[in-house]
Biopython code that builds the backbone (N, CA, C, O; Angstrom):
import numpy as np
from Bio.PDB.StructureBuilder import StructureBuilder

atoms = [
    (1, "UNK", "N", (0.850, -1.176, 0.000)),
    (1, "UNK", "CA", (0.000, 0.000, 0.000)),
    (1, "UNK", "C", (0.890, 1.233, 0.000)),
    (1, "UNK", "O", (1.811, 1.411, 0.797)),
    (2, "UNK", "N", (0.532, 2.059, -0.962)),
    (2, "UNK", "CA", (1.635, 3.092, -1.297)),
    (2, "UNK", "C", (0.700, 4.584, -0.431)),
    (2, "UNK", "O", (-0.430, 4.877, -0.818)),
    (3, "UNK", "N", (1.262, 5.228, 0.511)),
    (3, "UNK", "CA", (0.585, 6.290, 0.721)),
    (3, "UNK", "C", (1.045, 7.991, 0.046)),
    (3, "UNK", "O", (2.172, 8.323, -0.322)),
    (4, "UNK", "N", (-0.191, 8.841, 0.042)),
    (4, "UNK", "CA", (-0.162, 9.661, -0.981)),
    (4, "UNK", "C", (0.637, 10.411, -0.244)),
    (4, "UNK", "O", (0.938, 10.059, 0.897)),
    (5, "UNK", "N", (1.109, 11.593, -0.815)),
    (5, "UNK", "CA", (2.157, 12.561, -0.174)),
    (5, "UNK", "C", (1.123, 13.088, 0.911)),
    (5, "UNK", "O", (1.448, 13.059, 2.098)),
    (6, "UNK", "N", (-0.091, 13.558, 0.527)),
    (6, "UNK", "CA", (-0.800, 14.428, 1.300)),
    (6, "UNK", "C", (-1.350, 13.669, 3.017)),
    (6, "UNK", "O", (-1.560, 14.240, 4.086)),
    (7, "UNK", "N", (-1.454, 11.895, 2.564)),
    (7, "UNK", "CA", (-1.848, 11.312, 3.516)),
    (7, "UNK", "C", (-0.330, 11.650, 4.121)),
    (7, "UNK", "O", (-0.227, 12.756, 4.651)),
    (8, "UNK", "N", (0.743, 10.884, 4.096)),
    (8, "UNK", "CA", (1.784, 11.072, 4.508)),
    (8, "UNK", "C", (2.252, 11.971, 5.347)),
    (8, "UNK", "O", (3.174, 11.647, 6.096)),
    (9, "UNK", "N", (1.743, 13.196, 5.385)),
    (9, "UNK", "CA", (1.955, 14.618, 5.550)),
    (9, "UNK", "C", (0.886, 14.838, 7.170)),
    (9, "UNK", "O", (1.037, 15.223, 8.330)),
    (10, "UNK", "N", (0.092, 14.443, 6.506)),
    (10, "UNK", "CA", (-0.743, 14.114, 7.449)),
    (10, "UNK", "C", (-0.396, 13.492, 8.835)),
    (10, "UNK", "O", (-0.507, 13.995, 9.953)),
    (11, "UNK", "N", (-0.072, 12.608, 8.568)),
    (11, "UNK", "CA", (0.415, 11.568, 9.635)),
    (11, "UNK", "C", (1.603, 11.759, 9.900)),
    (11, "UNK", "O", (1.995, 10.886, 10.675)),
    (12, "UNK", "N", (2.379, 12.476, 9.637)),
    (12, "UNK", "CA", (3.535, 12.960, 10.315)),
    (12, "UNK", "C", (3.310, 13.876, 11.328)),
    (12, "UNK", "O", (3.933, 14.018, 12.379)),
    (13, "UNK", "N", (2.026, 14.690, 10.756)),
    (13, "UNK", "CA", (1.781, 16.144, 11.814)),
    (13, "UNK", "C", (1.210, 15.720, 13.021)),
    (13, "UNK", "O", (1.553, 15.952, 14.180)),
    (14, "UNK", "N", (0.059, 14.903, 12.455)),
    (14, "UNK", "CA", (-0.524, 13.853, 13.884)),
    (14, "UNK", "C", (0.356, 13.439, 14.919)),
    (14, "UNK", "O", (0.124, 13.568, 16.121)),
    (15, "UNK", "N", (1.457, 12.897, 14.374)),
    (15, "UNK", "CA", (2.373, 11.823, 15.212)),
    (15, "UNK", "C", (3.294, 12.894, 15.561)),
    (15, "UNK", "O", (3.818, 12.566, 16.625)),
    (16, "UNK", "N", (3.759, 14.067, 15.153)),
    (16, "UNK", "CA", (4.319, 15.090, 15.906)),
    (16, "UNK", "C", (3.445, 15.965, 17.049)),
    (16, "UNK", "O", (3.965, 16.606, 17.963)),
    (17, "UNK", "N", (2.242, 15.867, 16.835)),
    (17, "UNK", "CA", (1.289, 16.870, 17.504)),
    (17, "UNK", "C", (1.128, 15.440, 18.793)),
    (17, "UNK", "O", (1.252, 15.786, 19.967)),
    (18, "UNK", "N", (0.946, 14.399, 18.594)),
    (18, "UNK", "CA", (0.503, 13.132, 19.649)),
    (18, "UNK", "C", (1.365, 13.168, 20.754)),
    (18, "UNK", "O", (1.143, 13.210, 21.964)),
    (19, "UNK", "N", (2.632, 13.139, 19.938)),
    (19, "UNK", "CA", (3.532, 12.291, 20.440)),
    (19, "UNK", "C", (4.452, 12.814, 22.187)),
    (19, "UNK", "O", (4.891, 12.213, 23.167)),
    (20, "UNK", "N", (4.330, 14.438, 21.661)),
    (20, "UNK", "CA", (4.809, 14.840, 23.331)),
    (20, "UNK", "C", (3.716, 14.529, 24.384)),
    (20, "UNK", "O", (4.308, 14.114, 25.380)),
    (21, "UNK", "N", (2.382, 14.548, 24.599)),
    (21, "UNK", "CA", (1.558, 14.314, 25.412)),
    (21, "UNK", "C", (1.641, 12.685, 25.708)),
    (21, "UNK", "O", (0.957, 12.357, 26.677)),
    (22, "UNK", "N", (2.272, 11.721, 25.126)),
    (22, "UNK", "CA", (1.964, 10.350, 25.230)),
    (22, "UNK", "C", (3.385, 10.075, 25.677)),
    (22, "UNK", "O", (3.594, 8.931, 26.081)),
    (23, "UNK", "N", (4.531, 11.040, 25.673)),
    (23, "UNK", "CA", (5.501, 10.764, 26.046)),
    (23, "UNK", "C", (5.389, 11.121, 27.736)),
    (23, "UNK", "O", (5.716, 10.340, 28.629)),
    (24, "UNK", "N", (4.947, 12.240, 27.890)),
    (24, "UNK", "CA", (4.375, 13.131, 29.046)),
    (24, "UNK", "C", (4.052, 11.669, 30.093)),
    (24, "UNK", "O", (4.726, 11.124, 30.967)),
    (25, "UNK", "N", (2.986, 11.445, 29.634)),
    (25, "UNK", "CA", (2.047, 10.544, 30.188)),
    (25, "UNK", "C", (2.609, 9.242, 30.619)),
    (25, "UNK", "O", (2.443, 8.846, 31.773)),
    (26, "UNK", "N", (3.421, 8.403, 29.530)),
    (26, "UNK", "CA", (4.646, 7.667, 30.015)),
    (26, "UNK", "C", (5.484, 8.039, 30.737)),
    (26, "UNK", "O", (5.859, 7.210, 31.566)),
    (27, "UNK", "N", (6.067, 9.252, 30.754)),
    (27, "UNK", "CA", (6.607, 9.306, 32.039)),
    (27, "UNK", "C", (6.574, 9.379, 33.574)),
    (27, "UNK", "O", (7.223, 9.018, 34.557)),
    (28, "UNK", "N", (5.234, 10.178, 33.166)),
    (28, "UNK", "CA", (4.493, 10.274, 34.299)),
    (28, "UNK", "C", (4.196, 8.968, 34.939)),
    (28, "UNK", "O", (4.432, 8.814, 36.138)),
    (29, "UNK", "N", (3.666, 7.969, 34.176)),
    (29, "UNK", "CA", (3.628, 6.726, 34.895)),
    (29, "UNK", "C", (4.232, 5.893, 35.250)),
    (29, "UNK", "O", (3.806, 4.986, 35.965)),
    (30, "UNK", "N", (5.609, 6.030, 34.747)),
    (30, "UNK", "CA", (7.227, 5.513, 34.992)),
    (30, "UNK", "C", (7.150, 6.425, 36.178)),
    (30, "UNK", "O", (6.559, 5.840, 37.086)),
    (31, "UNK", "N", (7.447, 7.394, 36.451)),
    (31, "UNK", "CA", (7.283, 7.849, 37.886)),
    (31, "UNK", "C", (6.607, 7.763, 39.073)),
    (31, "UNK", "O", (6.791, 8.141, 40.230)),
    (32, "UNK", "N", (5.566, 7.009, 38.309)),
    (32, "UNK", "CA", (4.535, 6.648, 39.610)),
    (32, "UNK", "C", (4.974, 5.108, 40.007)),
    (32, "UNK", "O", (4.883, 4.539, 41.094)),
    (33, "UNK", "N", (5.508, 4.611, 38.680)),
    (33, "UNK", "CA", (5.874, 2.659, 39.101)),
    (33, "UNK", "C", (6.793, 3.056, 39.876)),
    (33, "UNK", "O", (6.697, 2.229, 40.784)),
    (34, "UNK", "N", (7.781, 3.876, 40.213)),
    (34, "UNK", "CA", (9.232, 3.796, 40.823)),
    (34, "UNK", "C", (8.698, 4.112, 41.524)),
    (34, "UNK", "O", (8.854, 3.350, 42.478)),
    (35, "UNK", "N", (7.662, 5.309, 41.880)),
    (35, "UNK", "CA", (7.121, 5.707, 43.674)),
    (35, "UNK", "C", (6.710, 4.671, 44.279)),
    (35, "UNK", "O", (7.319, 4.467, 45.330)),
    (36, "UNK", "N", (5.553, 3.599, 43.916)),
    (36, "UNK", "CA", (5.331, 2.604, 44.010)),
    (36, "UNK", "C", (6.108, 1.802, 44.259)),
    (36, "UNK", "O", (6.012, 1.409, 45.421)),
    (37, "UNK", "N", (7.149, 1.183, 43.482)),
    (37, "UNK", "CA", (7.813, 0.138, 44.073)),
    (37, "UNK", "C", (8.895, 0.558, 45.402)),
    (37, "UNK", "O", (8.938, -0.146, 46.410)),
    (38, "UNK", "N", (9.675, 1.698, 45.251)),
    (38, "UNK", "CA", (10.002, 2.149, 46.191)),
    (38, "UNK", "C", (9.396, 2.019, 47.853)),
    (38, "UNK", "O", (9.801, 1.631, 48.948)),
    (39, "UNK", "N", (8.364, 2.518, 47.341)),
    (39, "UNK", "CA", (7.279, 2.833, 48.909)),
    (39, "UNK", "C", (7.199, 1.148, 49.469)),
    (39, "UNK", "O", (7.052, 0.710, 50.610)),
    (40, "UNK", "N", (7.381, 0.362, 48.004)),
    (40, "UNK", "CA", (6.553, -0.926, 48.044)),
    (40, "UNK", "C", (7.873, -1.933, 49.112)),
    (40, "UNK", "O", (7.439, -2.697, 49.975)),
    (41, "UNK", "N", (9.220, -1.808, 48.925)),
    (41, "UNK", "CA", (9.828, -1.741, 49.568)),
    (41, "UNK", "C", (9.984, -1.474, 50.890)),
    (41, "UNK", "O", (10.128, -2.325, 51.768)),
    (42, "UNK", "N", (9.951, -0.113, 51.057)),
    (42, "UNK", "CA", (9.945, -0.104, 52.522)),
    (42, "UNK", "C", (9.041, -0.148, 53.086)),
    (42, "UNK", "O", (9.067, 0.120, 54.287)),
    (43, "UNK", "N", (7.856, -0.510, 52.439)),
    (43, "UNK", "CA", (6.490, -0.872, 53.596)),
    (43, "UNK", "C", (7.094, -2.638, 53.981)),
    (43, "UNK", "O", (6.413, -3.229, 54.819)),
    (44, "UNK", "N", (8.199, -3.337, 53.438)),
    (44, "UNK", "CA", (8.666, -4.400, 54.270)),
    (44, "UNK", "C", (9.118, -4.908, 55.539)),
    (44, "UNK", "O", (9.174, -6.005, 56.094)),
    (45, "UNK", "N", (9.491, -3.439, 55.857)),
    (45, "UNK", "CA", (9.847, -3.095, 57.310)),
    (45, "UNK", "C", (8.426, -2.996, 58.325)),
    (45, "UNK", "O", (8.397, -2.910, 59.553)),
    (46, "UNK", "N", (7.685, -3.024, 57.700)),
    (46, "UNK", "CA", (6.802, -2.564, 58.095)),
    (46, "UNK", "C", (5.609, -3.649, 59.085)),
    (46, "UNK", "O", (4.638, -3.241, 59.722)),
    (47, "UNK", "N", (6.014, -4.893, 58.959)),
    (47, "UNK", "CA", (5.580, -6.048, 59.535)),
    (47, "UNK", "C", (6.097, -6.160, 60.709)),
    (47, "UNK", "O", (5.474, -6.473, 61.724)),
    (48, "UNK", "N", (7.430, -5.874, 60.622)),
    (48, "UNK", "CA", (8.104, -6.340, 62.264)),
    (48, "UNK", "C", (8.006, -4.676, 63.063)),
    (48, "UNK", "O", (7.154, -4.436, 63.918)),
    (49, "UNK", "N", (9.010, -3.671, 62.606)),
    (49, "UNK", "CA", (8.899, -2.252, 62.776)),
    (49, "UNK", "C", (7.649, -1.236, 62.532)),
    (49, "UNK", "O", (7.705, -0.006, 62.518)),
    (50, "UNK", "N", (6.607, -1.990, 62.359)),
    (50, "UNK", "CA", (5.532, -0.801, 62.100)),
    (50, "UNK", "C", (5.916, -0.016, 61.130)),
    (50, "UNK", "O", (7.064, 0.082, 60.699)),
    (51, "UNK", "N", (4.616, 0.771, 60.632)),
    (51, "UNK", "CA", (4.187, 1.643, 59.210)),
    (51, "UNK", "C", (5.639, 2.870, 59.729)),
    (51, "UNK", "O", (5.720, 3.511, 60.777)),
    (52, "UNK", "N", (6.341, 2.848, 58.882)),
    (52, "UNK", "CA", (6.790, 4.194, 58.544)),
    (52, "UNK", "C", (7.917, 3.919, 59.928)),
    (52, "UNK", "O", (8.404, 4.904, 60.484)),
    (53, "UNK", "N", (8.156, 2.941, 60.254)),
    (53, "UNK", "CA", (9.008, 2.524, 61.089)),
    (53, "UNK", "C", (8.585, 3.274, 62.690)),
    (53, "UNK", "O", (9.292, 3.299, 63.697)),
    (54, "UNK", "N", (7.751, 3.618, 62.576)),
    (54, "UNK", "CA", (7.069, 3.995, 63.935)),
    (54, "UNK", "C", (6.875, 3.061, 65.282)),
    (54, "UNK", "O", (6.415, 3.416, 66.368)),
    (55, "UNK", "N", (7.293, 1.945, 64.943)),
    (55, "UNK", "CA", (7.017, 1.258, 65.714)),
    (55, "UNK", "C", (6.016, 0.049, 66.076)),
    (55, "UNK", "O", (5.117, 0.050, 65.235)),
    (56, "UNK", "N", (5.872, -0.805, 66.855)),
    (56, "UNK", "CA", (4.294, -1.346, 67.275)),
    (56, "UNK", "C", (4.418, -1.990, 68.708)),
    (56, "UNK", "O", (5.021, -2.930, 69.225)),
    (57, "UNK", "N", (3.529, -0.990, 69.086)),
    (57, "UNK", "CA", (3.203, -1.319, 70.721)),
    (57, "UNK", "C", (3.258, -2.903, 71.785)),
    (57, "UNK", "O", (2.489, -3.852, 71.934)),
    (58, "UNK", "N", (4.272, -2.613, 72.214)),
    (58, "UNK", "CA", (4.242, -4.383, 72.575)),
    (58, "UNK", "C", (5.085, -5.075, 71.572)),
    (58, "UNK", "O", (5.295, -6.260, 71.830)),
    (59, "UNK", "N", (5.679, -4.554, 70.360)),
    (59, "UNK", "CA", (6.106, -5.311, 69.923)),
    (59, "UNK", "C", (7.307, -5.987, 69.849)),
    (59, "UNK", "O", (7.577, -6.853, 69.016)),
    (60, "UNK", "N", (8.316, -5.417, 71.088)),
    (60, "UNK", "CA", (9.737, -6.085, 71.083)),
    (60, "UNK", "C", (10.693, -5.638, 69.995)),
    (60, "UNK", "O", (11.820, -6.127, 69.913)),
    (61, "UNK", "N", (10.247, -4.705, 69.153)),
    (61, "UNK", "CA", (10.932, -4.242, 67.818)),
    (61, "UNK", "C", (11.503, -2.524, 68.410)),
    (61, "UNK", "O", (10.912, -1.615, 68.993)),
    (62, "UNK", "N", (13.218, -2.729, 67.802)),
    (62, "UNK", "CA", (13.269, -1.139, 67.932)),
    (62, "UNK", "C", (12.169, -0.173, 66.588)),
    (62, "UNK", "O", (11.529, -0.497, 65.588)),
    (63, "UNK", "N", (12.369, 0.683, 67.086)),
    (63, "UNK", "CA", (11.413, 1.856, 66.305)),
    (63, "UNK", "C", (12.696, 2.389, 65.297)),
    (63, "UNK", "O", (13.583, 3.045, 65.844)),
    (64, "UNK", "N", (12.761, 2.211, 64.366)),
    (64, "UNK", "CA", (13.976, 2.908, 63.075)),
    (64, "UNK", "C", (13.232, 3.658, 62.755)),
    (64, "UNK", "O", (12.869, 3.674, 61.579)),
    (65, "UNK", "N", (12.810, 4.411, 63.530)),
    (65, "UNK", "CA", (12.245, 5.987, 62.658)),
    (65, "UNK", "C", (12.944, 7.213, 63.030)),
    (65, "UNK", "O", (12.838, 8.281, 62.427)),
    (66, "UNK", "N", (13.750, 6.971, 64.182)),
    (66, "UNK", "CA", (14.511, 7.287, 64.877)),
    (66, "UNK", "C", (15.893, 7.682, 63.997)),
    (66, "UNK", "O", (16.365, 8.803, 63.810)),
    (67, "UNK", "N", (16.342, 6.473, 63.555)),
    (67, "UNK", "CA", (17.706, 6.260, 62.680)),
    (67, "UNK", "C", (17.497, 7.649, 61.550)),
    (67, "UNK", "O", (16.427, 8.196, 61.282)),
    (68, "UNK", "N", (18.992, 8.031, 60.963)),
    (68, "UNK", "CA", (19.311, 8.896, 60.021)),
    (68, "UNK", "C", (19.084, 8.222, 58.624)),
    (68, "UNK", "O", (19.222, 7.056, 58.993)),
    (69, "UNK", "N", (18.882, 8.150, 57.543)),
    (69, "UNK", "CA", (19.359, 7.476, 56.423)),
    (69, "UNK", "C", (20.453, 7.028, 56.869)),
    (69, "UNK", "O", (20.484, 5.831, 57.153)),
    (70, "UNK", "N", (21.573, 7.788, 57.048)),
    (70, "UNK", "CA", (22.781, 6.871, 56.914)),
    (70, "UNK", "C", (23.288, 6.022, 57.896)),
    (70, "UNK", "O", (24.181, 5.182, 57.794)),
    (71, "UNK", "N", (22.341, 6.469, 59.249)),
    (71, "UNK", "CA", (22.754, 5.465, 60.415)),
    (71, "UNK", "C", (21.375, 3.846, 59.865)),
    (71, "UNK", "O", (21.166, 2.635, 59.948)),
    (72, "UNK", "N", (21.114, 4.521, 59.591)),
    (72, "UNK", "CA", (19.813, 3.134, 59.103)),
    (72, "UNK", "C", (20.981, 2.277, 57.487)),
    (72, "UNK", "O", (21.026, 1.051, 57.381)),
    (73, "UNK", "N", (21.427, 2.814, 56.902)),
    (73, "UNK", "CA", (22.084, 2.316, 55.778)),
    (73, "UNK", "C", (23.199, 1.740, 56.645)),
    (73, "UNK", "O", (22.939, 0.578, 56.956)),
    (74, "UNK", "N", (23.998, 2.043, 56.983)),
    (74, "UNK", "CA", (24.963, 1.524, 57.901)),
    (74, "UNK", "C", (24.414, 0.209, 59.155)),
    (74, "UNK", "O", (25.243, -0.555, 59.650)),
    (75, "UNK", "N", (23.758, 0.183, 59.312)),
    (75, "UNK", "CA", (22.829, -1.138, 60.039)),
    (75, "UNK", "C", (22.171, -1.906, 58.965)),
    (75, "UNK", "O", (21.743, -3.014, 59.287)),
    (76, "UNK", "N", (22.036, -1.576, 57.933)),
    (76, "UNK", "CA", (21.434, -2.457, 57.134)),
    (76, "UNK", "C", (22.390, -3.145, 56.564)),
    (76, "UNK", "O", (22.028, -4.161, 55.972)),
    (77, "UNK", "N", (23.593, -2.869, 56.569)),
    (77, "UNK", "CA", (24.610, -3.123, 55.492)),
    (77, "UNK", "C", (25.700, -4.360, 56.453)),
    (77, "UNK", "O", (26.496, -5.266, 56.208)),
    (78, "UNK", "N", (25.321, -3.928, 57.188)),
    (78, "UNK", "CA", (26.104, -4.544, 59.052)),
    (78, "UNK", "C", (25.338, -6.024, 58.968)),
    (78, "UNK", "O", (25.897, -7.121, 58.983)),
    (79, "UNK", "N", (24.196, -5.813, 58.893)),
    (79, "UNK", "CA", (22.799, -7.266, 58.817)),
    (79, "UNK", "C", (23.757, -7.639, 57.676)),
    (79, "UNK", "O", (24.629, -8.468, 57.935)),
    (80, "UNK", "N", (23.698, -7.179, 56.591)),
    (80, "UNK", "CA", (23.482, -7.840, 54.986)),
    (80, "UNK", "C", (24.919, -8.580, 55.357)),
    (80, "UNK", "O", (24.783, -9.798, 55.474)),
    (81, "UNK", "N", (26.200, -8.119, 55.556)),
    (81, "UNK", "CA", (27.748, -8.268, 55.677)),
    (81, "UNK", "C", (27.800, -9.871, 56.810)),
    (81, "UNK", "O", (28.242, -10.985, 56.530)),
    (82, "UNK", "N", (27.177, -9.382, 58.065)),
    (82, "UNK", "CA", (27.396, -10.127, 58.949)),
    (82, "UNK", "C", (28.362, -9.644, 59.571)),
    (82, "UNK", "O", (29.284, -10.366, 59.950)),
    (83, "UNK", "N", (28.335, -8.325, 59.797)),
    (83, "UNK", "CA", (29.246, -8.031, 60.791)),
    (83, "UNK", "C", (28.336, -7.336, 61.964)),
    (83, "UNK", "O", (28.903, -6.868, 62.952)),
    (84, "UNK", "N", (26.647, -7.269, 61.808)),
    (84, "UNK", "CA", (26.254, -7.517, 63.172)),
    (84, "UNK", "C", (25.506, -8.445, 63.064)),
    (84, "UNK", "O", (25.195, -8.843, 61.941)),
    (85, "UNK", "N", (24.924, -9.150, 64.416)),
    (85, "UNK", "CA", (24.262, -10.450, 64.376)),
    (85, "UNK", "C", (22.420, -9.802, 64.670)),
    (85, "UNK", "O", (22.272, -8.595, 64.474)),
    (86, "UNK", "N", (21.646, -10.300, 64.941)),
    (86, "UNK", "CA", (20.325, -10.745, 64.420)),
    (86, "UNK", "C", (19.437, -11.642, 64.289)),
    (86, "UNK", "O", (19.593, -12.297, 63.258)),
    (87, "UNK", "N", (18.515, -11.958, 64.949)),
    (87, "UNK", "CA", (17.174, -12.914, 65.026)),
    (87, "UNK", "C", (16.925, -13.259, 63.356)),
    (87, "UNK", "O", (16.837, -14.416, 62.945)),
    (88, "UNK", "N", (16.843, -12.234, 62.604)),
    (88, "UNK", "CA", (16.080, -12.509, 61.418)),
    (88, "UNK", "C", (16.306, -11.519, 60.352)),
    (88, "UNK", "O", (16.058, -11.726, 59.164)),
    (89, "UNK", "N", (17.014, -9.925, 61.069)),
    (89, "UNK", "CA", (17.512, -9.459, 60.300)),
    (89, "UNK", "C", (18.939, -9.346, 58.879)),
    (89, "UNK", "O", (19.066, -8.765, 57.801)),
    (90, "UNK", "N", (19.667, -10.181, 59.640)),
    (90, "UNK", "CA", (20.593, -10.815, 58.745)),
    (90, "UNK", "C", (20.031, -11.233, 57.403)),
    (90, "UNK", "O", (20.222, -10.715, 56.303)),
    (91, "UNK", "N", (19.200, -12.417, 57.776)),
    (91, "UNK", "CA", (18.925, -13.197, 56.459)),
    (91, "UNK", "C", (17.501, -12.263, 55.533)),
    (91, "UNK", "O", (16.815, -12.482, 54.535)),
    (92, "UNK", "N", (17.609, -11.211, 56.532)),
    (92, "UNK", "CA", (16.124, -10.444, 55.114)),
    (92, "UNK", "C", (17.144, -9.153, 54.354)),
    (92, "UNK", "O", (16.916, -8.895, 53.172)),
    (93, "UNK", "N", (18.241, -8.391, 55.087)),
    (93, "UNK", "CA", (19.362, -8.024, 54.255)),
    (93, "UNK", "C", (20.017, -8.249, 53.633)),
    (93, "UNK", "O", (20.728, -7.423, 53.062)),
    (94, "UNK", "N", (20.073, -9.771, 53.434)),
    (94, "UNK", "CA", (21.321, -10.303, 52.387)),
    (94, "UNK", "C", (19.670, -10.667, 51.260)),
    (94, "UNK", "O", (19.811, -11.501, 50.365)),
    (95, "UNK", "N", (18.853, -10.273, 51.359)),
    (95, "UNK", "CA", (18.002, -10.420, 49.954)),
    (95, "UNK", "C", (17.551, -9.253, 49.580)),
    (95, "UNK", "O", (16.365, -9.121, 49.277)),
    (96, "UNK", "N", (18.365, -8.294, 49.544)),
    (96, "UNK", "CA", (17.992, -6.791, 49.279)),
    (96, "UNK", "C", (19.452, -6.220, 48.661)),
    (96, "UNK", "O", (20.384, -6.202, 49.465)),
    (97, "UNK", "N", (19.698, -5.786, 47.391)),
    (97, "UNK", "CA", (20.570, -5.358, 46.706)),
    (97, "UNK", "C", (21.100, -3.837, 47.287)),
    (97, "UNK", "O", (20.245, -3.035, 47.664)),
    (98, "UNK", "N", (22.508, -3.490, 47.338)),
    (98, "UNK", "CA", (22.682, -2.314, 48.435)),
    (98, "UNK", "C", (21.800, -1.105, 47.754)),
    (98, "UNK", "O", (21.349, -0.203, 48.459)),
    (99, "UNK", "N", (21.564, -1.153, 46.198)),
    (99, "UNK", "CA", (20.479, -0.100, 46.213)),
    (99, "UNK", "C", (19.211, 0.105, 46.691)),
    (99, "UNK", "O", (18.637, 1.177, 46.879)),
    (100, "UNK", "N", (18.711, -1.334, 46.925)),
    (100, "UNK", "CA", (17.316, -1.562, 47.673)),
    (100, "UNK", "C", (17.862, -0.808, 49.270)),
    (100, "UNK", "O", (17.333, 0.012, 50.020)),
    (101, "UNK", "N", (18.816, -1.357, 49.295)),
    (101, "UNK", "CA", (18.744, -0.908, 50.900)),
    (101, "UNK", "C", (18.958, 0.607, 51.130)),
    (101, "UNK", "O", (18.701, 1.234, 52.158)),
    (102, "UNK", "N", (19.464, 1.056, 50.009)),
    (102, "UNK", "CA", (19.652, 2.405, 50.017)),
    (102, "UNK", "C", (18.405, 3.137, 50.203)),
    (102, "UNK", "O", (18.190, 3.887, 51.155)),
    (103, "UNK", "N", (17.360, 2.818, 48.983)),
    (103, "UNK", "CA", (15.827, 3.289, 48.824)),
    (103, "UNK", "C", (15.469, 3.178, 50.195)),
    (103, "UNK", "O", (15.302, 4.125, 50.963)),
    (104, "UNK", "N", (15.332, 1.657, 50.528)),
    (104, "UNK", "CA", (14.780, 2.112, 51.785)),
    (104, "UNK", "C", (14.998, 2.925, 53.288)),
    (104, "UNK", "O", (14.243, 3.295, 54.186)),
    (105, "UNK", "N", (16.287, 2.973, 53.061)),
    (105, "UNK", "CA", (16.996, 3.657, 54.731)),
    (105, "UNK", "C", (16.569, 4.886, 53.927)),
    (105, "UNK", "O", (15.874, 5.388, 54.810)),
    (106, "UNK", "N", (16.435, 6.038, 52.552)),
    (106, "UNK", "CA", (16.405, 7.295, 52.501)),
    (106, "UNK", "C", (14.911, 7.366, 52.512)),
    (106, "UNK", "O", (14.364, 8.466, 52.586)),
    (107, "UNK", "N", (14.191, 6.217, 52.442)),
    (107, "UNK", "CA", (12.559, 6.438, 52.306)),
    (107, "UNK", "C", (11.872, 6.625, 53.973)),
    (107, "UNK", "O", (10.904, 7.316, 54.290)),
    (108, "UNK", "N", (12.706, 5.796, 54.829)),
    (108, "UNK", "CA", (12.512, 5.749, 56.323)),
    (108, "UNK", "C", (13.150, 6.149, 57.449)),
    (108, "UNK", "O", (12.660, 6.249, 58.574)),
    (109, "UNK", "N", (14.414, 6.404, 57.060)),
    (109, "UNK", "CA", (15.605, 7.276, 57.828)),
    (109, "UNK", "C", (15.193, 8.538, 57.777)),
    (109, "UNK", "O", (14.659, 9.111, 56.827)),
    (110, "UNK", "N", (15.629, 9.220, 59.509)),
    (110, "UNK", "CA", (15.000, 10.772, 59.875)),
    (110, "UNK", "C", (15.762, 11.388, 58.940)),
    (110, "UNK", "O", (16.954, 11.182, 58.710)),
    (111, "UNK", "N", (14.601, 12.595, 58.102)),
    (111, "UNK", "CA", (15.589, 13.202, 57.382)),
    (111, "UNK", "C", (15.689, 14.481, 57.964)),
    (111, "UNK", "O", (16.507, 15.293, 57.534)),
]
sb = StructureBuilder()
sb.init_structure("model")
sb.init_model(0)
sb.init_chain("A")
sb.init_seg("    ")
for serial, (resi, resn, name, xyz) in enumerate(atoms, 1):
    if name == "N":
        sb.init_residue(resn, " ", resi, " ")
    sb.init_atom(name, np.array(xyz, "f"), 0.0, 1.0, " ", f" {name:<3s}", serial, name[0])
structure = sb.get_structure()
C-alpha cells in the first residue's frame, strides 16, 4: 500500500502533535511505578517495625524511625555483611541489593 504525499503529511503532523503528550504521560507513569515500588519496599519493614518505622506497641521491635538514612544504611549493610548479628535481620538483608537498601533507609531514615 503506497501512501499519498498528502496522507503522509498528514500523519507525520498527527504523530508530531501526539507524540509529546503520550511521552508526558509515560513518564508520568514511569514515575509513579518507581514511587510505588520504592514505597513498596519499605512498607517491608513494616511487619516487624511498624508503618513508617514507627514502631508497634508491645512489639519487642526497635522503632527505626529514629535512625538517620545513613545510620539506618549503615545497620542495614552490618545485617546484609554479617558483621552484626540478628534474630532474622541478617537473612532479610542479604536479599535486598545495596540499592534496595539504600531506597529504603532514605525512604525511612529521619531526614
Amino acid at each position: 500500500m503506497k501512501l499519498s504525499q498528502n496522507t503522509l503529511r498528514l500523519t507525520v503532523l498527527v504523530t508530531s502533535l501526539l507524540m509529546p503528550p503520550l511521552a508526558s504521560s509515560a513518564l508520568a507513569q514511569s514515575n509513579h511505578a518507581q514511587d510505588l515500588y520504592q514505597r513498596g519496599l519499605a512498607a517491608t519493614c513494616a511487619n516487624c517495625h511498624g508503618t513508617d518505622g514507627k514502631g508497634v506497641e508491645n512489639g519487642g521491635m526497635p522503632m527505626i524511625n529514629t535512625l538517620s538514612s545513613e545510620q539506618m544504611l549503615t545497620q542495614l549493610k552490618a545485617f546484609k555483611s554479617g558483621a552484626r548479628e540478628g534474630t532474622i535481620m541478617p537473612q532479610l538483608a542479604k536479599g535486598y541489593s545495596d540499592d534496595q537498601l539504600q531506597t529504603i533507609a532514605n525512604l525511612l531514615g529521619k531526614k
